[in-house]
N, C-alpha and C positions, 0 to 999 in steps of 0.2 A: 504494500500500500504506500502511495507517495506521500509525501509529509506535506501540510500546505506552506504554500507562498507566504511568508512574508516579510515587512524588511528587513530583518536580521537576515535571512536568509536570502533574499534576493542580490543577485550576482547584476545587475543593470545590465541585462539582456538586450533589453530593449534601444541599450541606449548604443547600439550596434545601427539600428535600422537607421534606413533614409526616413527625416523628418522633412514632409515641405510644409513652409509657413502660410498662413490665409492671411490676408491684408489686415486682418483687424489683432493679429499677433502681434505682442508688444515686448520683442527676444531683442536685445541689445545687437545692435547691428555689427559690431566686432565679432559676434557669434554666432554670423550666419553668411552662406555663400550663393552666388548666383549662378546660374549655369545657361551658356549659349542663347535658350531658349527665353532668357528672364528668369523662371522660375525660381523662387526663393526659395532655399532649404536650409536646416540649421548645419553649421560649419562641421567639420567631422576633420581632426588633426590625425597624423600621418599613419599612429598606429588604427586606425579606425572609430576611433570611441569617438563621441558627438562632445564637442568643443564645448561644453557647457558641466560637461561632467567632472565632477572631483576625484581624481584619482585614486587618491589615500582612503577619503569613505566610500565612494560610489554612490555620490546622495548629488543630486543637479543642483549647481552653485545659483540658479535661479530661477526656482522651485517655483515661488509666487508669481513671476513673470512665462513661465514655462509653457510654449505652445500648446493650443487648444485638443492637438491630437494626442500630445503627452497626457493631457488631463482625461483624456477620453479610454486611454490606453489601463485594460482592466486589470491590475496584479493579479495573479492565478487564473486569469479570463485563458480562454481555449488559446489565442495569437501567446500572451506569454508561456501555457506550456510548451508552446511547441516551438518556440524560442531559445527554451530553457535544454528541449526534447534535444533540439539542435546540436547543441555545445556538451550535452552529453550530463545536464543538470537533475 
């Protein structure tokens, strides 16, 4: 039986994924990148992890600012196990 999600035990999975921003998201623009097409997405530095993320804890250094699909995004929801599934969590 799998143990549940939660933050102690979450590994920021998610924060792997491409995030794109909607106009009415309010992510500090140093932390986020554009691509050819315009589309705005949150910045992702070189080892992959989403430019917003804290290393040391694995908590988003700007939580209460935090795009609308980060807040949409369900811990233990089906998308996170299989996130988790992924990486062998």
């Amino acid at each position: 039986m799998k143990s549940s999600v939660t933050c102690a035990s979450c590994k920021a999975c998610c924060c792997r994924l491409e995030v794109m921003l909607m106009s009415e998201d309010d992510v500090p623009a140093h932390l986020t990148a554009e691509d050819r097409s315009g589309v705005r997405t949150m910045a992702r530095l070189d080892d992959g992890w989403c430019a917003a993320l804290d290393r040391e804890t694995l908590l988003c250094r700007i939580y209460d600012r935090r795009p609308q699909i980060c807040r949409d995004y369900e811990m233990g929801g089906s998308e996170c196990l299989a996130e988790r599934a992924a990486i062998g969590i």
